[in-house]
Residue frames as a rotation matrix with the C-alpha (Angstrom) as fourth column:
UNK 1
-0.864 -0.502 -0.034 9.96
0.502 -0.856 -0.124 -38.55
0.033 -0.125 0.992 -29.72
UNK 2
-0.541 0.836 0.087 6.38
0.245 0.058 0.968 -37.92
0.804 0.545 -0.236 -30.76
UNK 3
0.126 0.983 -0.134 5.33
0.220 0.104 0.970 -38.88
0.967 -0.151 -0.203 -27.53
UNK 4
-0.381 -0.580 -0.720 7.29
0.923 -0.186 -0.338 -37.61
0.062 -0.793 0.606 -25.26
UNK 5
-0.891 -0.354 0.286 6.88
0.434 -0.847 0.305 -34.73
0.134 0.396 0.908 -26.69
UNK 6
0.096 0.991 -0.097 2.68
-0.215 0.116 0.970 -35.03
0.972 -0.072 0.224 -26.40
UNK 7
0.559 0.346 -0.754 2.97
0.732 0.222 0.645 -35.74
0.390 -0.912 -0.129 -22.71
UNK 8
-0.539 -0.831 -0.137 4.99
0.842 -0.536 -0.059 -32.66
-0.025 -0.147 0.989 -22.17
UNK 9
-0.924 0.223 0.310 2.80
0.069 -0.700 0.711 -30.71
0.376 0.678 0.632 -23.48
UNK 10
0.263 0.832 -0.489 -0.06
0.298 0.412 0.861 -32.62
0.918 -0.372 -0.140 -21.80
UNK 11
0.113 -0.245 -0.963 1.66
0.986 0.149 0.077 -31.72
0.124 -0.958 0.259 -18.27
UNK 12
-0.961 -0.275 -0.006 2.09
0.275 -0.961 0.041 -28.04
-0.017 0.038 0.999 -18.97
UNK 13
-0.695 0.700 0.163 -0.92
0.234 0.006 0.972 -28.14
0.679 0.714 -0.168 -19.71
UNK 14
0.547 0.729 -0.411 -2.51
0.533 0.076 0.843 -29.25
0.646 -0.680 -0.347 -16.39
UNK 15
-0.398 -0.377 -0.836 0.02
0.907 -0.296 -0.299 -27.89
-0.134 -0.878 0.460 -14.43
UNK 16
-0.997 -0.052 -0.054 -1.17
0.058 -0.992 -0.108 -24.22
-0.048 -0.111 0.993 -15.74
UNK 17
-0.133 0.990 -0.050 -4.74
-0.130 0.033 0.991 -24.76
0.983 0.138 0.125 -15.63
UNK 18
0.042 -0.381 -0.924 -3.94
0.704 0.667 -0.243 -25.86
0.709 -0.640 0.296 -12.32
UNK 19
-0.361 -0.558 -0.748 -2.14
0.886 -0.455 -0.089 -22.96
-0.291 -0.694 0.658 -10.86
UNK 20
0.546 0.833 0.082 -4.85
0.765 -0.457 -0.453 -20.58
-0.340 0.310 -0.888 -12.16
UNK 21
0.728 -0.408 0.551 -3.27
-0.100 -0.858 -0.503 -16.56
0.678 0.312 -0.666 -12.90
UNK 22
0.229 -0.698 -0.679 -0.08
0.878 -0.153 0.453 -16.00
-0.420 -0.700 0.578 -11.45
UNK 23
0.914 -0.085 0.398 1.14
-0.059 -0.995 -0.078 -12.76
0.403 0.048 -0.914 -10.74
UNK 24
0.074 -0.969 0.234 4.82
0.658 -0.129 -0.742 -11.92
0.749 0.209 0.629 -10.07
UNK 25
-0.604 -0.458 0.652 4.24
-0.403 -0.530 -0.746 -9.68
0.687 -0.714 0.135 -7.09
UNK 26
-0.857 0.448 -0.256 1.77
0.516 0.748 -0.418 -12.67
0.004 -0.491 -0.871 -5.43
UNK 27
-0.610 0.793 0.005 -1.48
-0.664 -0.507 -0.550 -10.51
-0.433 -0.339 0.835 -5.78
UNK 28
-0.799 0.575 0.177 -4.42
0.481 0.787 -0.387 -12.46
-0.362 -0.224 -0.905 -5.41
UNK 29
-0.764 0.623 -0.167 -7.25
-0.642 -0.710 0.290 -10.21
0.062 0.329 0.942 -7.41
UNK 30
-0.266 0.779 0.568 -9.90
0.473 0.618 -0.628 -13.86
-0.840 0.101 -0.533 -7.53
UNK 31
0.126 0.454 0.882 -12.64
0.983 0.060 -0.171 -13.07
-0.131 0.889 -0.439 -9.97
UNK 32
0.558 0.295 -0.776 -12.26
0.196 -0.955 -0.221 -8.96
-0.806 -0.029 -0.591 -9.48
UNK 33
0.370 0.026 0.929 -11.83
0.926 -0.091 -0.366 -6.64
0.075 0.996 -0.057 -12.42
UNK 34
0.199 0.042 0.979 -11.93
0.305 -0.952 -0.021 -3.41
0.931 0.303 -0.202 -11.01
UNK 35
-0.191 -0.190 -0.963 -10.72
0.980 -0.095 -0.176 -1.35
-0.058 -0.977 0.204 -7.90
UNK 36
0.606 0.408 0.683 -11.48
0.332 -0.910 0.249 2.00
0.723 0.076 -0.687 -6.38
UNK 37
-0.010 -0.248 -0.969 -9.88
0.856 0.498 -0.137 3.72
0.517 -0.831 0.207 -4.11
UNK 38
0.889 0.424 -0.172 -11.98
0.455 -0.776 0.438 6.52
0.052 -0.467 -0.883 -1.98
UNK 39
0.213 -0.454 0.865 -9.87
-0.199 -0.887 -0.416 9.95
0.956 -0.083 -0.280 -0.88
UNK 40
0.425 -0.140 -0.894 -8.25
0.879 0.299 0.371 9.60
0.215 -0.944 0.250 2.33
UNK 41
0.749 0.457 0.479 -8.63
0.252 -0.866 0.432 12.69
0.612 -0.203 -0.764 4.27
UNK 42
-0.736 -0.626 -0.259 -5.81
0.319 0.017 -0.948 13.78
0.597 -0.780 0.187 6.74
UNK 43
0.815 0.431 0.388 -8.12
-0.230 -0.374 0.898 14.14
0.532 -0.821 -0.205 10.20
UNK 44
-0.099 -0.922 -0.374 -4.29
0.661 0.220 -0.718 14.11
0.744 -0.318 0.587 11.80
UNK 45
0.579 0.220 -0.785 -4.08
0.775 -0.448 0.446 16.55
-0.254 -0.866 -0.430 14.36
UNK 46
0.070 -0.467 -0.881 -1.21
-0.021 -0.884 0.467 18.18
-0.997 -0.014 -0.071 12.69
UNK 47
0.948 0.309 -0.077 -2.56
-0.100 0.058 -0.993 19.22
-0.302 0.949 0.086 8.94
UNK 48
-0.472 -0.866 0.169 0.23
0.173 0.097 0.980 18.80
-0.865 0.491 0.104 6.41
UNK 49
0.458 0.865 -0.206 -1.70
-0.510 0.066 -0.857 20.19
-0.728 0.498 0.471 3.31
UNK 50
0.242 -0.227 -0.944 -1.46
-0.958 0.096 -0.269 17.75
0.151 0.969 -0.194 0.01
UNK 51
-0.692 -0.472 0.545 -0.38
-0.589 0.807 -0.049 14.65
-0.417 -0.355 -0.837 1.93
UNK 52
0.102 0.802 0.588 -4.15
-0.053 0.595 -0.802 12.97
-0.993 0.051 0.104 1.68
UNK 53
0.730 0.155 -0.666 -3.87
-0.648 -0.152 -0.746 13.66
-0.217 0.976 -0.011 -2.35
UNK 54
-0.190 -0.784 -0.591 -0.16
-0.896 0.384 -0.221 12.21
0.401 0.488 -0.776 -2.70
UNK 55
-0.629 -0.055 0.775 -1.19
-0.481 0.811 -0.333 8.92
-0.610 -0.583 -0.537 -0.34
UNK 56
0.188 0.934 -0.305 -4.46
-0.582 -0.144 -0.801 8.57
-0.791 0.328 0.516 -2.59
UNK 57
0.729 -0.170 -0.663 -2.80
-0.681 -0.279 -0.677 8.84
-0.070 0.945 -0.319 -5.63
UNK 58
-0.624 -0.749 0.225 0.30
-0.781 0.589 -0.207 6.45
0.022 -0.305 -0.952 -4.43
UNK 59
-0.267 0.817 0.512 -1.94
-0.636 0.249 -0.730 4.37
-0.724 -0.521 0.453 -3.41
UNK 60
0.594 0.742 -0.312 -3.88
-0.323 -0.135 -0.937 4.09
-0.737 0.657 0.159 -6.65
UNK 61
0.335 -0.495 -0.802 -0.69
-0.927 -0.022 -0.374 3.50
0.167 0.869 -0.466 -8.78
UNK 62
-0.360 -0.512 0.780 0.63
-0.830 0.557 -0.017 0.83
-0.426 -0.654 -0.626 -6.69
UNK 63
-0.051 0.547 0.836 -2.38
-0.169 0.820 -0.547 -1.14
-0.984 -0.169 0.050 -6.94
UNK 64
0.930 0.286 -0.230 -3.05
-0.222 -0.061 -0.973 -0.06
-0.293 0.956 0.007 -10.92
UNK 65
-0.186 -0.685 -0.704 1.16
-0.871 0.446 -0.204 -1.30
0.454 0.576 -0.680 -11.91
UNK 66
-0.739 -0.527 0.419 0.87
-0.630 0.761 -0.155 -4.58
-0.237 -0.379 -0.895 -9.87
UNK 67
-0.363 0.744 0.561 -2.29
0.524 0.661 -0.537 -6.07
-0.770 0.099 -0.630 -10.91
UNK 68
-0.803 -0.029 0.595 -4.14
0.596 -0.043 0.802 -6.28
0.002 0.999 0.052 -13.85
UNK 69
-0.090 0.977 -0.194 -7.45
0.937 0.017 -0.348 -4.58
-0.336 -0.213 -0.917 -12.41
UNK 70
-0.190 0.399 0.897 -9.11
0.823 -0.433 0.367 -2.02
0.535 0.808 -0.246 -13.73
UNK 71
-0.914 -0.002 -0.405 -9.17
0.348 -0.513 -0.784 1.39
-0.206 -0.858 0.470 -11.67
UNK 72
0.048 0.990 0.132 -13.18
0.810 -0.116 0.575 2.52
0.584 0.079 -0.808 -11.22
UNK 73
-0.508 0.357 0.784 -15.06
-0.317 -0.924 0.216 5.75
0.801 -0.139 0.582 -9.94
UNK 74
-0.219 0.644 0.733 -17.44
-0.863 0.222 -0.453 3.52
-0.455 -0.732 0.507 -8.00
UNK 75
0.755 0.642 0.134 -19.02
-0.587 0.753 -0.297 0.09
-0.292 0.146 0.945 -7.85
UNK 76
0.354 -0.545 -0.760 -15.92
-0.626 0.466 -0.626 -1.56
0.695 0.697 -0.176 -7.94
UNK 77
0.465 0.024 -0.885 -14.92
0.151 0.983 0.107 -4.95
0.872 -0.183 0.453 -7.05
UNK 78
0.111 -0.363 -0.925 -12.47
0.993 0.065 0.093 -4.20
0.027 -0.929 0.368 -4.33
UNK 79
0.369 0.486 0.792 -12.74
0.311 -0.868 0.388 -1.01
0.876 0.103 -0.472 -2.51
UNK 80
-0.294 -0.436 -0.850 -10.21
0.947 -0.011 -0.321 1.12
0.131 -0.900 0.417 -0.45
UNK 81
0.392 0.532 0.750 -11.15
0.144 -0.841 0.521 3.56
0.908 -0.096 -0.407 1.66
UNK 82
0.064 -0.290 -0.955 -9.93
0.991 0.131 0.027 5.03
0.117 -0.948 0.296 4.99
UNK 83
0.977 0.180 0.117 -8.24
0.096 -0.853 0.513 8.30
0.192 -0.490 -0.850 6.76
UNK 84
-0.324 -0.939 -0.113 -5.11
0.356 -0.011 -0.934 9.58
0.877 -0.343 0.338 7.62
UNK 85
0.718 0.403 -0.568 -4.86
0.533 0.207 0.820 9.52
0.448 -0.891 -0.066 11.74
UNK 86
0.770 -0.515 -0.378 -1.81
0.428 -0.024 0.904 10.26
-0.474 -0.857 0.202 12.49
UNK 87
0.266 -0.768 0.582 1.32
0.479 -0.419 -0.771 12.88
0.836 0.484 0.257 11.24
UNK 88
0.996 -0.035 0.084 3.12
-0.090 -0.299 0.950 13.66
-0.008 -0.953 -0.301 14.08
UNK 89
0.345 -0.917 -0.198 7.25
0.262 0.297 -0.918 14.25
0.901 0.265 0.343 14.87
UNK 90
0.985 0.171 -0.008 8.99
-0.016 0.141 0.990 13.39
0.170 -0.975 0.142 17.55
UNK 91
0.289 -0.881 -0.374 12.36
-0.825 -0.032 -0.564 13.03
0.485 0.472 -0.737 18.58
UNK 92
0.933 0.013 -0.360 14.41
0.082 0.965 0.248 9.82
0.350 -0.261 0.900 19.14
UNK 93
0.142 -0.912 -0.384 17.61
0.952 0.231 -0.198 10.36
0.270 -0.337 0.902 20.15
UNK 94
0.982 -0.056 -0.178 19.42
0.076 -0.751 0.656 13.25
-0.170 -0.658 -0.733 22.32
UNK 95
0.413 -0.859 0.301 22.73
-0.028 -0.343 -0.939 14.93
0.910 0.380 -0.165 22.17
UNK 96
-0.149 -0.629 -0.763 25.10
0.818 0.356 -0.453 15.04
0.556 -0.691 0.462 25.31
UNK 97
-0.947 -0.210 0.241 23.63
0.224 -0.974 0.032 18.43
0.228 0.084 0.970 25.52
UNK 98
-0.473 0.877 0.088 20.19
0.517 0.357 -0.778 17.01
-0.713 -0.322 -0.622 26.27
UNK 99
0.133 0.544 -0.828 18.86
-0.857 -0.356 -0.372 18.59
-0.497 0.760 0.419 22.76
UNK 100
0.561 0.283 0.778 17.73
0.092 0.913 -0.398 16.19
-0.823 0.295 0.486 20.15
UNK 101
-0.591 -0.625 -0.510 19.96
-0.587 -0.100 0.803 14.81
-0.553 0.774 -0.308 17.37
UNK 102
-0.969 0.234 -0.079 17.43
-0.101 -0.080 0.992 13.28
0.225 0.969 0.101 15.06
UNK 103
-0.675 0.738 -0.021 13.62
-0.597 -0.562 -0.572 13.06
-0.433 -0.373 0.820 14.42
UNK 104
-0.890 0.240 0.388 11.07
0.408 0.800 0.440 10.58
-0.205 0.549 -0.810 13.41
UNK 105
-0.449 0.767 -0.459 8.04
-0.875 -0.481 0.053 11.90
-0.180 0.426 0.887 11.37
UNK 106
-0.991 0.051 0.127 5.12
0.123 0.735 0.667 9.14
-0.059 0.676 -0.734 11.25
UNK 107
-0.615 0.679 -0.401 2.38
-0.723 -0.281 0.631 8.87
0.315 0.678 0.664 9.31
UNK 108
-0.863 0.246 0.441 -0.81
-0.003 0.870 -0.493 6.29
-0.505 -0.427 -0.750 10.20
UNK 109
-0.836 0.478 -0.271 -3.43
-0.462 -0.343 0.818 5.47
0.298 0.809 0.507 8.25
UNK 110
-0.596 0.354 0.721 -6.42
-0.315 0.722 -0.616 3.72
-0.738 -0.594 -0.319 8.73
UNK 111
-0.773 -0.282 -0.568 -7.69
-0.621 0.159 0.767 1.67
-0.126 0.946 -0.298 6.27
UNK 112
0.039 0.821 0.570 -11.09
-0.425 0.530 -0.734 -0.14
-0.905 -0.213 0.369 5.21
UNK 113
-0.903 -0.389 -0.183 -10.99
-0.354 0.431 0.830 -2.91
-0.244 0.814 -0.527 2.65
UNK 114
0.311 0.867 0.390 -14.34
-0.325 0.482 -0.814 -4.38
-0.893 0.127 0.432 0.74
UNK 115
-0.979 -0.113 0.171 -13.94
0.097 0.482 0.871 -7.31
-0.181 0.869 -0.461 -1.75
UNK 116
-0.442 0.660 -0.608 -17.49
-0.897 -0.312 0.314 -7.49
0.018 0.684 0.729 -3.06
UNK 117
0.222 0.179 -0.959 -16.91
-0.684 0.729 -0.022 -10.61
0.695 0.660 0.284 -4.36
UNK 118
0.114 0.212 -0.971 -15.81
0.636 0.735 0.235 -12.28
0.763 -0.645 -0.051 -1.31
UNK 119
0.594 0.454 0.664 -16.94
-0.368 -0.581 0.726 -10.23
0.715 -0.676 -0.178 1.72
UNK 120
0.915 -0.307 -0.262 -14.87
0.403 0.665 0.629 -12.80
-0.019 -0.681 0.732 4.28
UNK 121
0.156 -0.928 -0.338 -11.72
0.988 0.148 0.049 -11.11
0.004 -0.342 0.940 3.16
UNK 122
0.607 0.285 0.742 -12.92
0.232 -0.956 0.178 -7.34
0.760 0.064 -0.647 4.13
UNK 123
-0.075 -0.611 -0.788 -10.82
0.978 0.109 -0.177 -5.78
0.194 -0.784 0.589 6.87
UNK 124
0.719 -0.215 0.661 -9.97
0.007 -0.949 -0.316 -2.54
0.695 0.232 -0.681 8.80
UNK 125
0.494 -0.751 -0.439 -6.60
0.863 0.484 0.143 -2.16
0.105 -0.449 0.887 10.03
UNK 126
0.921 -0.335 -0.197 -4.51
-0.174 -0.809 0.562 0.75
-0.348 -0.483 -0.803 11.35
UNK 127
0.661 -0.734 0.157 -1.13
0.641 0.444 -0.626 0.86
0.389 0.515 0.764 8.90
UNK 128
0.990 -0.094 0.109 1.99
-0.056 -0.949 -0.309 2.87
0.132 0.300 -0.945 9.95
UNK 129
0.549 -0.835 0.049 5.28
0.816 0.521 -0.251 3.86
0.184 0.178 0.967 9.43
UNK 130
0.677 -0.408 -0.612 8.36
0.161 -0.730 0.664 6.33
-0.718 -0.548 -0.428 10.27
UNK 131
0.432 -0.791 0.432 11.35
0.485 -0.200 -0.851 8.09
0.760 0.578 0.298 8.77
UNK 132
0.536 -0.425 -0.729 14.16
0.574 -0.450 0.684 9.44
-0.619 -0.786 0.003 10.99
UNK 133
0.869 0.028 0.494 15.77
0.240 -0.897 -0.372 12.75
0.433 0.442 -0.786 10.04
UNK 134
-0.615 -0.737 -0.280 18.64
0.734 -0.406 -0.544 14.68
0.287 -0.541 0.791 11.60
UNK 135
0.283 0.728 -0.624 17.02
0.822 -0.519 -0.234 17.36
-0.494 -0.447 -0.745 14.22
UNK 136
-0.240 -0.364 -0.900 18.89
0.512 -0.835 0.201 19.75
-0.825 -0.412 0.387 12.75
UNK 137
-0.835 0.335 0.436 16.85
0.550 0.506 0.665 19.10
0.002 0.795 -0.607 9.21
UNK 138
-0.729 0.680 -0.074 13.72
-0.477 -0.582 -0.659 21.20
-0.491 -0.445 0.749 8.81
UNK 139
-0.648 0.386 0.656 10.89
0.465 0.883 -0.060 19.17
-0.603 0.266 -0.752 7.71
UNK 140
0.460 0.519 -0.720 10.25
-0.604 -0.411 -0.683 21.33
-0.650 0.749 0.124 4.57
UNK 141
0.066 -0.810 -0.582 11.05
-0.885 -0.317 0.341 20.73
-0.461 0.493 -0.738 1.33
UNK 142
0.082 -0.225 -0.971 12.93
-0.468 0.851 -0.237 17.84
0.880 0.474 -0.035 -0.30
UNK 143
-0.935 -0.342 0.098 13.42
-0.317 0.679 -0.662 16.42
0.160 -0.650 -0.743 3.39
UNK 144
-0.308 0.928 0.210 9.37
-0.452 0.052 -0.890 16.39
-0.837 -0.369 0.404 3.81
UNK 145
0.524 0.378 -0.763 9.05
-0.838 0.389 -0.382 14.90
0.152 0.840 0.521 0.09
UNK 146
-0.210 -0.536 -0.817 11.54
-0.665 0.691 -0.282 12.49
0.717 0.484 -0.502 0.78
UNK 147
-0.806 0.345 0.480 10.00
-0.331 0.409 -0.850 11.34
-0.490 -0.845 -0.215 4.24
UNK 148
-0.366 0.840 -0.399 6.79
-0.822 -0.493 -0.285 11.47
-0.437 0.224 0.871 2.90
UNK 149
0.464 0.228 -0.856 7.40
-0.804 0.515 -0.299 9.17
0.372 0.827 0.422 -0.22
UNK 150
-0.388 -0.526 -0.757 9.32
-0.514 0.805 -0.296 6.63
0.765 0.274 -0.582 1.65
UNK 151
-0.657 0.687 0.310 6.57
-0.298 0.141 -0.944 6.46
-0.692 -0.713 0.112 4.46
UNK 152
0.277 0.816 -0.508 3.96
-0.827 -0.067 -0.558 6.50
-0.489 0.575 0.656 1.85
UNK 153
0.134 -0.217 -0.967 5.92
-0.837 0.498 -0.228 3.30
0.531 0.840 -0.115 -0.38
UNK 154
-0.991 -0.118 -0.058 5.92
-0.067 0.836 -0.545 1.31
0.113 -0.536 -0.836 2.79
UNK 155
-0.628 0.725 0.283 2.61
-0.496 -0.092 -0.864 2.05
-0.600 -0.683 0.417 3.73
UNK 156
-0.007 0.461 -0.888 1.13
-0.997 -0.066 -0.026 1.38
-0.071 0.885 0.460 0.33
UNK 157
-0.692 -0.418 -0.589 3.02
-0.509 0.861 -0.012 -1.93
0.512 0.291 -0.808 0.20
UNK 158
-0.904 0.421 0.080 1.73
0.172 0.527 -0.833 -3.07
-0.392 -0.739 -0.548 3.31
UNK 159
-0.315 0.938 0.147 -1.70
-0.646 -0.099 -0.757 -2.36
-0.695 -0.333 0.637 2.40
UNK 160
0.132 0.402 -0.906 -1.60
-0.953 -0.200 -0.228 -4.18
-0.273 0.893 0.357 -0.70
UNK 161
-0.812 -0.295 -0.504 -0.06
-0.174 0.946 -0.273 -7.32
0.558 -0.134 -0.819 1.04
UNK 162
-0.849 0.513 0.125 -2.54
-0.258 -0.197 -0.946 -6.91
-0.460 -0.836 0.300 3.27
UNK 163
0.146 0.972 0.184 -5.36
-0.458 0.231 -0.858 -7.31
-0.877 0.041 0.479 0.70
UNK 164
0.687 0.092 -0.721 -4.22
-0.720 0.217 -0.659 -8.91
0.096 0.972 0.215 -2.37
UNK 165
-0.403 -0.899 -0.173 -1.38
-0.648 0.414 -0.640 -11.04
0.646 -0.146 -0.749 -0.72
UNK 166
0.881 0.473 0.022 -1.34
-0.185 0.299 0.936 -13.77
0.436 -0.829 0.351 1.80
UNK 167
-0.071 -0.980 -0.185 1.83
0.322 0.153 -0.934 -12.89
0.944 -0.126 0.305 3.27
């Protein structure tokens, strides 16, 4: 029993030494400690004021509940940075009346990643996403918070598979 019980133990062992940190939402962090992640300006064409703050901030929380890293001012290990590009609504569908029955507000970002620590997995990449509305919906309000935040929780995601994932 003894020794079963000693090689059991001996295999847990290597197997978790093995499979270095694991993380439960698959984020790769390597050796980093610390992230940053710069203001992202809106240089959209059509301003929306506060967006750049709430993406930032979103942003920033994402990265600071899923991983253990440390958020930083500067000189941290991995480092986002970018712009908002793009806030723009359009419609997608039409009534029999040739007037539009709903709208799609998206949002694009552009995004610049720097590991530090390994430079090879730096990137910039153009993220974006949509929400569709009813036309008859003004895009104030709780409809412009709720667009907003459920653009802004995809977008986030994706960036964060994007650098901490290898999905």
């Amino acid at each position: 029993m003894k020794k079963s019980a000693f090689l059991l133990s001996l295999v847990l062992l290597l197997y978790t030494q093995s499979c270095g940190i694991y993380s439960f939402t698959g984020a790769d962090t390597g050796e980093a400690e610390s992230f940053q992640v710069n203001f992202f300006q809106n240089q959209a064409d059509l301003v929306e004021p506060g967006i750049d703050r709430t993406f930032t901030l979103q942003l920033q929380d994402l990265i600071q509940n899923q991983t253990s890293l440390s958020l930083a001012n500067n000189n941290a290990d991995l480092i986002f940075e970018g712009e908002i590009i793009d806030f723009y609504v359009a419609p997608i569908t039409a009534t029999s009346e040739n007037t539009a029955a709903q709208n799609r507000l998206t949002i694009a970002v552009n995004v610049r990643y720097y590991n530090t620590l390994e430079p090879e997995k730096d990137f910039e990449r153009r993220f974006s996403f949509y929400y569709d509305y009813p036309a008859n919906a003004q895009l104030v309000g709780g409809t412009l918070e709720t667009a907003v935040n459920e653009i802004y929780d995809r977008l986030t995601q994706d960036i964060f598979n994007a650098a901490l994932t290898d999905w």
